[in-house]
matplotlib code that plots the C-alpha trace (Angstrom):
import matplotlib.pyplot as plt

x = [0.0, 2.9, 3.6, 7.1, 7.0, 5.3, 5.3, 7.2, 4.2, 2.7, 5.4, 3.6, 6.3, 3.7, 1.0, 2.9, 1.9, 4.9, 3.6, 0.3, 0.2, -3.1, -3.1, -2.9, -3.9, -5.5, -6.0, -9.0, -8.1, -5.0, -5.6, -2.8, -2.3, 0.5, 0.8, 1.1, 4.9, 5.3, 4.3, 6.5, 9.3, 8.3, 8.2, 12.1, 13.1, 11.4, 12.7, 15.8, 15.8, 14.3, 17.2, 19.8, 17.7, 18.5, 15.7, 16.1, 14.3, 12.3, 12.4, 9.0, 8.4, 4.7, 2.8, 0.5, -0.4, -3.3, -5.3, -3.6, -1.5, 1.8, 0.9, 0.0, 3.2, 5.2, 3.2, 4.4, 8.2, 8.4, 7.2, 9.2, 12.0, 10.8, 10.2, 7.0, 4.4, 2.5, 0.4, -1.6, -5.1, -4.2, -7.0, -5.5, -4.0, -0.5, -1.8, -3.0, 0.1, 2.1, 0.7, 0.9, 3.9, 5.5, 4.1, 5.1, 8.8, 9.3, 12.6, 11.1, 8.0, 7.0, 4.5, 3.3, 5.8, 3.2, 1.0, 0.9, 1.8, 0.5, 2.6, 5.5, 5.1, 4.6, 7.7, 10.1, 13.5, 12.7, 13.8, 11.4, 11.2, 8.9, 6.6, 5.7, 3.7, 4.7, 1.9, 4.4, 6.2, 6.4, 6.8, 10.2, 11.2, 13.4, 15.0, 15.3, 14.7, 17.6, 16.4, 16.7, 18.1, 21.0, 19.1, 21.1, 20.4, 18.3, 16.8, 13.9, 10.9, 10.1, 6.1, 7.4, 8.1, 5.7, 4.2, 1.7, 1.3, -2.1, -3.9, -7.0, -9.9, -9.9, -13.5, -12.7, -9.6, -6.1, -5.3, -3.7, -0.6, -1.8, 0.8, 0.5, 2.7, 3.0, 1.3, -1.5, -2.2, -2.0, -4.3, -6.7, -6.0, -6.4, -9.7, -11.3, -10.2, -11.6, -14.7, -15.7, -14.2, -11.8, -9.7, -8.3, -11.4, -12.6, -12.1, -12.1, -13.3, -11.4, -13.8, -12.2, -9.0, -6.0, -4.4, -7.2, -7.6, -10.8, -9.7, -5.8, -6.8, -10.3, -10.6, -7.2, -4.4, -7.0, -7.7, -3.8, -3.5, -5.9, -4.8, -7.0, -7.2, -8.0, -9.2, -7.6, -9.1, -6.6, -10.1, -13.7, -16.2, -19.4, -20.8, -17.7, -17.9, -20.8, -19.0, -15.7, -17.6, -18.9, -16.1, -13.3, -15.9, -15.8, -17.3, -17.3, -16.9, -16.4, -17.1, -18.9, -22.0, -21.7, -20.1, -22.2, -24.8, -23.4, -22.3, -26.3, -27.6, -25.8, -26.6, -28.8, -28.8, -27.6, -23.7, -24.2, -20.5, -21.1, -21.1, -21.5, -21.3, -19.5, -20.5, -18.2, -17.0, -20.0, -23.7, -25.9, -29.5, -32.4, -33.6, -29.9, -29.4, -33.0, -31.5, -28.4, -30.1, -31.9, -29.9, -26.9, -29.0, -26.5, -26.3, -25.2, -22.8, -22.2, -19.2, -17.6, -14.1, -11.7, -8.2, -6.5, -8.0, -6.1, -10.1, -12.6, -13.2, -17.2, -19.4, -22.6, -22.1, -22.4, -25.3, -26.4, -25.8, -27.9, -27.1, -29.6, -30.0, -29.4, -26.6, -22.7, -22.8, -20.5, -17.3, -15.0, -11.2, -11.5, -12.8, -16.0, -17.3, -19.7, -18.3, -19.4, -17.0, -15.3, -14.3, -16.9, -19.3, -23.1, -26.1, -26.8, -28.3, -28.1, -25.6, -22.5, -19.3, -17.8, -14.2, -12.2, -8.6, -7.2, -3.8, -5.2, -4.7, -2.3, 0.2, -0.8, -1.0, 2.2, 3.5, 0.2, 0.5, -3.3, -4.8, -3.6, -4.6, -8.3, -8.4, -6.9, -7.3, -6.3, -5.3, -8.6, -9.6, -12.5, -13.9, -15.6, -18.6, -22.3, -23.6, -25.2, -25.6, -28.5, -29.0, -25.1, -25.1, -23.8, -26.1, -23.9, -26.2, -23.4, -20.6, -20.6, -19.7, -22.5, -24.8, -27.5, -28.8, -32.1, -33.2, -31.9, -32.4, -29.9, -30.9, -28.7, -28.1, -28.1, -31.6, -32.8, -30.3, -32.5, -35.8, -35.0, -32.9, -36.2, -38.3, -38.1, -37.5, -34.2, -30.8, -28.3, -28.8, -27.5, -28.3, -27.2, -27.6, -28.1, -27.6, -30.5, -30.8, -33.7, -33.1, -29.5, -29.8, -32.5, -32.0, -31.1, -30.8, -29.6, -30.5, -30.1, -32.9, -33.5, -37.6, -39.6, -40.3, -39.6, -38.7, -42.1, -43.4, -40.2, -40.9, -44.0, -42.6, -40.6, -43.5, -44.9, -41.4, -40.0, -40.8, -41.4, -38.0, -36.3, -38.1, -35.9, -36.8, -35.2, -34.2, -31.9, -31.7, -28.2, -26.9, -23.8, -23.2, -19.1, -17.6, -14.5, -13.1, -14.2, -17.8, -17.9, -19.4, -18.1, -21.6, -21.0, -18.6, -21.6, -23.6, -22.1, -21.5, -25.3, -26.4, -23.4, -25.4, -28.8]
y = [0.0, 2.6, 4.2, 5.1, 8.6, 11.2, 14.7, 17.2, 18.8, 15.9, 16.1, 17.6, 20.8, 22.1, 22.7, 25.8, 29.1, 31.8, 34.4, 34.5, 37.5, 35.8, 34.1, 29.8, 29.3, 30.7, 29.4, 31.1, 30.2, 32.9, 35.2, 33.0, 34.2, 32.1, 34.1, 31.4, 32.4, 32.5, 28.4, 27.5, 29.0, 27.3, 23.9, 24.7, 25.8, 22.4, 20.0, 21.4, 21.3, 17.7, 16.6, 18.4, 15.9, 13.0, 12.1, 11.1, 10.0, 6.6, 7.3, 7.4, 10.1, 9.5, 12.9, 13.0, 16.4, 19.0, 20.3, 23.7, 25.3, 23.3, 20.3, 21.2, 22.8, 19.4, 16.7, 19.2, 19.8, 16.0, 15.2, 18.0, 15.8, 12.4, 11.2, 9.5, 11.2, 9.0, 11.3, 9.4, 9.9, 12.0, 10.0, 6.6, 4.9, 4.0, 0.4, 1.3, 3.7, 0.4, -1.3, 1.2, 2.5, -0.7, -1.4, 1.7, 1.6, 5.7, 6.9, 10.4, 11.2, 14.9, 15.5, 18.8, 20.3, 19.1, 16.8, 13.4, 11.6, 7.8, 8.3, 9.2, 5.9, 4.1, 5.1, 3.5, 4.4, 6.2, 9.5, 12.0, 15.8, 18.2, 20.8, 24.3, 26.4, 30.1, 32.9, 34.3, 32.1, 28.3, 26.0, 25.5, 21.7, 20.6, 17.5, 17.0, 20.3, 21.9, 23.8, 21.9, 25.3, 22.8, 22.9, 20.4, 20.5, 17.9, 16.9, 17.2, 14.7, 13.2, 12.2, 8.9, 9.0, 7.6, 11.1, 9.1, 6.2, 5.6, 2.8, 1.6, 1.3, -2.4, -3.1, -6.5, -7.7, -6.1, -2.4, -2.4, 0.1, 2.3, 3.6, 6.9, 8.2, 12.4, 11.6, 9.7, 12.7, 15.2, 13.4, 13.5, 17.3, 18.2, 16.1, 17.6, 21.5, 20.5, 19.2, 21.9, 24.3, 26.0, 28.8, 31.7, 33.7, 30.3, 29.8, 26.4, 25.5, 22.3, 20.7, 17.2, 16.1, 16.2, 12.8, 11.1, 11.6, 13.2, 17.0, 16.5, 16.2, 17.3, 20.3, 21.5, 20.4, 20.7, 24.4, 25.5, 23.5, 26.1, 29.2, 30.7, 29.9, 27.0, 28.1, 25.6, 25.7, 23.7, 23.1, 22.3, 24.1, 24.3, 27.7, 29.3, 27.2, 29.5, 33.2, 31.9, 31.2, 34.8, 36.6, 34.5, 34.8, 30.5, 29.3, 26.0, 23.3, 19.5, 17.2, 13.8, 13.5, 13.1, 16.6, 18.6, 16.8, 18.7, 21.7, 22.3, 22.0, 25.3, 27.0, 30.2, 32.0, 31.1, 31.8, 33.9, 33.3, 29.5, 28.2, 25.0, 22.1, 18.4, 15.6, 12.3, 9.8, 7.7, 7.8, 11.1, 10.8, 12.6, 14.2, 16.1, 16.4, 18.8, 20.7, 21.6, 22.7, 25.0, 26.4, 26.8, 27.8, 26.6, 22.9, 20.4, 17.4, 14.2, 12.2, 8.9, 8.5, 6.1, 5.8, 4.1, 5.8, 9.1, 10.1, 11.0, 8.6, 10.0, 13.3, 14.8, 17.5, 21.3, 23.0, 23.8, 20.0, 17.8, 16.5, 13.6, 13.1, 9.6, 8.9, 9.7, 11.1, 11.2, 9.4, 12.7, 11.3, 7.9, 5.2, 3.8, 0.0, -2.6, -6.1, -9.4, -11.5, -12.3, -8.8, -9.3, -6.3, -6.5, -6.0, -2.4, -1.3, -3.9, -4.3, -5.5, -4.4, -1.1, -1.9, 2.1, 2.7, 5.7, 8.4, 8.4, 4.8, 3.2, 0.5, -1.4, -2.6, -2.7, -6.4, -7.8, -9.9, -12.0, -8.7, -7.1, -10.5, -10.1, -6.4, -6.1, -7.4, -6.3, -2.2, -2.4, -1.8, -3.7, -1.5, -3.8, -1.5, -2.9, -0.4, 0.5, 2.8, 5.2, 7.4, 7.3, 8.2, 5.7, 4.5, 2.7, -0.3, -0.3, -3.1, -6.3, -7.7, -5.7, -6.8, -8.7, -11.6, -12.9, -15.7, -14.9, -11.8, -9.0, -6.1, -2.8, -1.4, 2.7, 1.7, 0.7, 3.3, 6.3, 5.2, 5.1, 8.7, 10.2, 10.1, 12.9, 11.5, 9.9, 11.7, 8.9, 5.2, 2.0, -0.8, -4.4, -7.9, -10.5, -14.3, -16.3, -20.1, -20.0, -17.3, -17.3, -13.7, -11.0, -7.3, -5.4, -1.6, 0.7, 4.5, 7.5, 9.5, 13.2, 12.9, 10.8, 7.2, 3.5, 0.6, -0.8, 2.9, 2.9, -1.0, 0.0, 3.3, 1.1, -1.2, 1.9, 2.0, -0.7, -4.5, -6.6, -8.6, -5.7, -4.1, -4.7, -7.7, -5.9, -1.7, -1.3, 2.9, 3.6, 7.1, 7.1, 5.1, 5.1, 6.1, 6.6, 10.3, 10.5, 9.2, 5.4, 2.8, -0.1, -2.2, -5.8, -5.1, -2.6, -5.3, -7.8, -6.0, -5.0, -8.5, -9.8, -7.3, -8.2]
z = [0.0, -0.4, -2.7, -4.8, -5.5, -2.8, -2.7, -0.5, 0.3, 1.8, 4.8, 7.6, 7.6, 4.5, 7.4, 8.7, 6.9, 7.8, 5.4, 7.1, 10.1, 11.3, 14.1, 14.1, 17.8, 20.2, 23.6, 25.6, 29.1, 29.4, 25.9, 24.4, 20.8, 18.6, 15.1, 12.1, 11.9, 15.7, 15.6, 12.4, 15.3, 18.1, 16.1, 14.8, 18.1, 19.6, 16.9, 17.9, 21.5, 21.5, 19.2, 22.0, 24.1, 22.2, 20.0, 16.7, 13.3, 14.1, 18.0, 19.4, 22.1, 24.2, 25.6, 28.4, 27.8, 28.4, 25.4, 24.2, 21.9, 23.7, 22.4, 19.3, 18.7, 20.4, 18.1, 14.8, 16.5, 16.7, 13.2, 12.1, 13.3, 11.4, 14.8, 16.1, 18.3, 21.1, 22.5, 25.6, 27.6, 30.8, 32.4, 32.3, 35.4, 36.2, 34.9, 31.9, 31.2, 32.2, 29.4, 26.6, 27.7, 27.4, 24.2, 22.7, 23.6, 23.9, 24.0, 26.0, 27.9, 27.7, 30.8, 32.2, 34.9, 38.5, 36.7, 35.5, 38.6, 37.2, 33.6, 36.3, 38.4, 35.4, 33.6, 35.4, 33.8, 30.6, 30.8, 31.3, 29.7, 31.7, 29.9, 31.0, 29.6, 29.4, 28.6, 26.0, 23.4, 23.4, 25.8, 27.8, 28.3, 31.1, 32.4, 36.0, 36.8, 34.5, 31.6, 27.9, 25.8, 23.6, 20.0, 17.7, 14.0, 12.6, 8.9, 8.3, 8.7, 5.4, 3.8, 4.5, 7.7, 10.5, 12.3, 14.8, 16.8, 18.0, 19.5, 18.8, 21.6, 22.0, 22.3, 21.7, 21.7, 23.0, 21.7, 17.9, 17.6, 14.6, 12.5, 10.3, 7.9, 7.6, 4.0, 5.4, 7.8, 5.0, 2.5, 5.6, 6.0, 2.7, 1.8, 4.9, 4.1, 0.6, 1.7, 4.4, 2.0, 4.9, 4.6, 6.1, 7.3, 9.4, 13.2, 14.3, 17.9, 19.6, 21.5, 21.1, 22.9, 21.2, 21.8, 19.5, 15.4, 15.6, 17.5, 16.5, 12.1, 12.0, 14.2, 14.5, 11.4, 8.9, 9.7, 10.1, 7.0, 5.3, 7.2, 9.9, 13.6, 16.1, 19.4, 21.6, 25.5, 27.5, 29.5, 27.1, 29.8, 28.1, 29.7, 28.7, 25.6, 24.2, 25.4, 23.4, 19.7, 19.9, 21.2, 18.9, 15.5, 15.3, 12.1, 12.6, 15.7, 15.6, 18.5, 19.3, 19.7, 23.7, 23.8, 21.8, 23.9, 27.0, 25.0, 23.9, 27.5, 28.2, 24.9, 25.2, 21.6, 18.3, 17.3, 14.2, 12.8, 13.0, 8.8, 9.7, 12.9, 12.5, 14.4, 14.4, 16.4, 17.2, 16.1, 16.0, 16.9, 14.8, 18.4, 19.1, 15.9, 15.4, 19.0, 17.1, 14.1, 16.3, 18.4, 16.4, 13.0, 10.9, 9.0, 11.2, 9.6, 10.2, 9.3, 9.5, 10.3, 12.1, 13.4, 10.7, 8.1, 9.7, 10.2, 8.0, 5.4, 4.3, 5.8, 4.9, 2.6, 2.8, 1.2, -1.8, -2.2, 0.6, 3.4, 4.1, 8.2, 9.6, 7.1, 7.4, 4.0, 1.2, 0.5, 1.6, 2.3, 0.9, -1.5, -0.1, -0.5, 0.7, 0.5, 1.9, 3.7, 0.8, -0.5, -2.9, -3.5, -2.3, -4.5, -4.1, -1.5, 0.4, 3.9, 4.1, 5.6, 5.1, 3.4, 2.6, 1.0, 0.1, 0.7, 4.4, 4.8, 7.4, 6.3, 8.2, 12.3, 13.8, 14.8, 14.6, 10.9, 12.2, 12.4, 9.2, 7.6, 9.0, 8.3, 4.8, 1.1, -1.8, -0.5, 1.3, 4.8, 6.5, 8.5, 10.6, 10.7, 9.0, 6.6, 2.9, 0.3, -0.3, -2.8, -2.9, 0.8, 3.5, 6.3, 9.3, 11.2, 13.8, 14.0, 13.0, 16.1, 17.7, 15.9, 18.0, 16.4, 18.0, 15.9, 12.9, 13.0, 12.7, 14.6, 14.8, 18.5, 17.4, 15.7, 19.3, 21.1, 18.7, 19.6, 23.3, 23.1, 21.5, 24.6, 26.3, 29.8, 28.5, 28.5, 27.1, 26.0, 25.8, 23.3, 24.0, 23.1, 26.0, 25.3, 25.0, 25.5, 22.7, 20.3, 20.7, 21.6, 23.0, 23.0, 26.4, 27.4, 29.6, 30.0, 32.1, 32.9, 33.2, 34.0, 34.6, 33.4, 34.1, 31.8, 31.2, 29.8, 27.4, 26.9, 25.4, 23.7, 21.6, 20.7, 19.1, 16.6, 16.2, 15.7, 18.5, 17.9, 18.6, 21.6, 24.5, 26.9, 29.6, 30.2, 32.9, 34.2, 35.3, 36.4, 33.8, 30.8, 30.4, 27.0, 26.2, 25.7, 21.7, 23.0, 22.1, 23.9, 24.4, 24.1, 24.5, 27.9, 29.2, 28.8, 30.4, 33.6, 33.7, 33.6, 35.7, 38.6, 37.8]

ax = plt.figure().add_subplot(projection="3d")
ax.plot(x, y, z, "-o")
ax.set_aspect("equal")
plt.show()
């Protein structure tokens, strides 16, 4: 899946705009403003400091960073390098940052100066760089407390070079190591600037964190990549959330569904400067999708994207061309098919799974030769994900391994998850299956509440929509249903645990 001959351009290096006097970031917690040249400085300045520190092309160096301009200006230092960026969940334990730190095999750990004591426990002997942030000009590293100022020259990273590591969720299995090349991040760059048709006048709003795909290409490379500005809170606060789109002129924001969830319970008036609003990362129902509409009176998007696909692989368009709710649009970043197990196409519009390739594609999962053998055929990625064509637009049905079967039947948890999310007395909910000794499987739910109900009312709500196969033999309600940060839900796990208790 490589290719021979790549472009300069596609090196990450071709993000950086020094001719523009705009500014790139801006981070509202402290009036942070870094001008467009000010970052292609910083990220010299870094690239040289980190190779005084040692790191070279190849050499992996994991973050466990806050959201901000800092770390924006670290991931593009270390790809200016040709080195590999790891950027990590500050939320994870010292077990969890056991595990992927000894699967990554870092050579440095950048961590906040005061913060991040798990990552420090965890780390054992790899040496470890601390970050502070400074209100003007980038951020100073230092190693044990002595300032890192040696810069060493360095050649520059290459298209070819890997740029991220990244793991995926591991909903089922153990976390894959996800490799991206600085081409496969630029394709993904450029298709999205294309698509939203983004340029110097917009202001992107980071509402995503920047250690997954989704905030990191979508919301905040993809604008720099097109000029303009990223407003980058180090902290997403969803009163001050509505205060900073007006006062910063944002014209467009990206988050999952979860967050703008949160986001719209604070909103009070419409933005005016808003062109448009994304949604990705997991599925968007009808009802928050309608609030959105309204509130923010602007077209609201949703795309399809996924780690090794450096992100968005299809979206909804902008108008005057239609954007049809319910579906993840388009193909916008990559080459779109449904395939049966096999790799043979489907009748139209019929399901199958979802199989992608494209520039945005990784080479593959690292040391994992079973899963690349599962995963790809032929330059093309199964997405594991069940889903069809419309009208040339793509409708997901939700993984494959999701899937409940009761029967025989293959019945699509989000389906389930929308009807129950449309009831007014439901905040957030959960569709799963639960085995069955004589249909194999039987549906199962979970919600949280925010009025009043009980599971036999929205037993008999989703007799009203759906067919009785489907209606959930049992609904638990539950105060919280976890996600992870980008707002996925790990179904079958959830379910287990529910019916474990009950």
């Amino acid at each position: 899946m490589r290719r021979v001959t790549v472009s300069a351009a596609e090196s990450l290096l071709a993000i950086m705009q020094e001719g523009n006097p705009g500014p790139a970031l801006i981070c509202p917690d402290d009036g942070t403003v870094v001008s467009h040249g000010e970052l292609a400085s910083a990220i010299h300045r870094l690239a040289g400091v980190l190779a005084g520190l040692g790191v070279q092309r190849g050499q992996r160096v994991a973050m466990v960073l806050p959201n901000g301009p800092e770390i924006v200006e670290l991931l593009l230092a270390v790809a200016a390098l040709g080195a590999i960026a790891a950027p990590m969940n500050p939320g994870y334990t010292e077990a969890e940052y056991r595990f992927y730190l000894s699967d990554l095999d870092p050579s440095l750990l950048l961590v906040q100066l005061g913060r991040g004591a798990d990552v420090r426990a965890a780390a054992g002997g790899l040496p470890v760089a601390d970050m502070t942030i400074q209100r003007q000009g980038p951020p100073v590293l230092s190693v044990s407390g002595v300032e890192a100022s040696a810069e060493r020259a360095f050649a520059a990273g290459t298209p070819e070079d890997v740029a991220l590591l990244l793991h995926t969720s591991g909903t089922t299995k153990r976390p894959k190591q996800v490799p991206l090349l600085q081409r496969n991040l630029m394709a993904s760059v450029r298709a999205i600037g294309a698509h939203y048709r983004l340029g110097e006048a917009d202001v992107s709003y980071c509402a995503m964190p920047l250690f997954h795909v989704h905030g990191l290409i979508a919301s905040t490379l993809a604008q720099l990549a097109a000029g303009g500005s990223v407003v980058t809170p180090r902290r997403l606060t969803p009163r001050r959330y509505w205060q900073q789109v007006g006062a910063y002129g944002v014209t467009w924001v990206s988050a999952s569904p979860t967050i703008h969830r949160e986001l719209v319970e604070h909103g009070t008036a419409a933005a005016p400067s808003i062109r448009f609003v994304r949604s990705c990362s997991s599925a968007l129902s009808p009802s928050l999708m309608e609030r959105l509409e309204k509130i923010y009176e602007a077209p609201v998007l949703e795309a399809y994207g996924m780690t090794e696909a450096s992100h968005q692989m299809t979206s909804n368009p902008l108008p005057p061309q239609r954007h049809q709710p319910g579906s993840v649009g388009i193909p916008a970043g990559a080459q779109v098919r449904i395939v049966d197990k096999t790799g043979r196409d489907v009748p139209p519009g019929q399901a199958g799974e979802v199989a992608v390739r494209g520039p945005g594609l990784t080479p593959g999962y690292l040391n994992d030769p079973q899963a690349n053998a599962e995963s790809f055929f032929d330059g093309w990625f199964r997405t594991g994900d069940s889903g069809k064509f419309c009208d040339g637009y793509l409708r997901l049905e939700g993984r494959i391994k999701e899937l409940i079967i009761r029967g025989g039947e293959n019945i699509s948890p989000g389906e389930v998850e929308d009807v129950l999310k449309a009831h007014p007395a439901v905040a957030d909910a959960v569709c799963f299956g639960i085995d069955d000794e004589k249909y194999g499987q039987v549906v199962g739910a979970a919600v949280v509440l925010k009025g009043e109900t009980d599971s036999a009312q929205l037993r008999e709500r989703c007799r009203g929509s759906l067919a009785d196969f489907k209606v959930p033999k049992v609904i638990h309600v539950v105060a919280e249903i976890p996600r992870t940060p980008t707002g996925k839900v790990q179904r079958n796990r959830i379910g287990a645990q529910l019916m474990g208790q009950g």
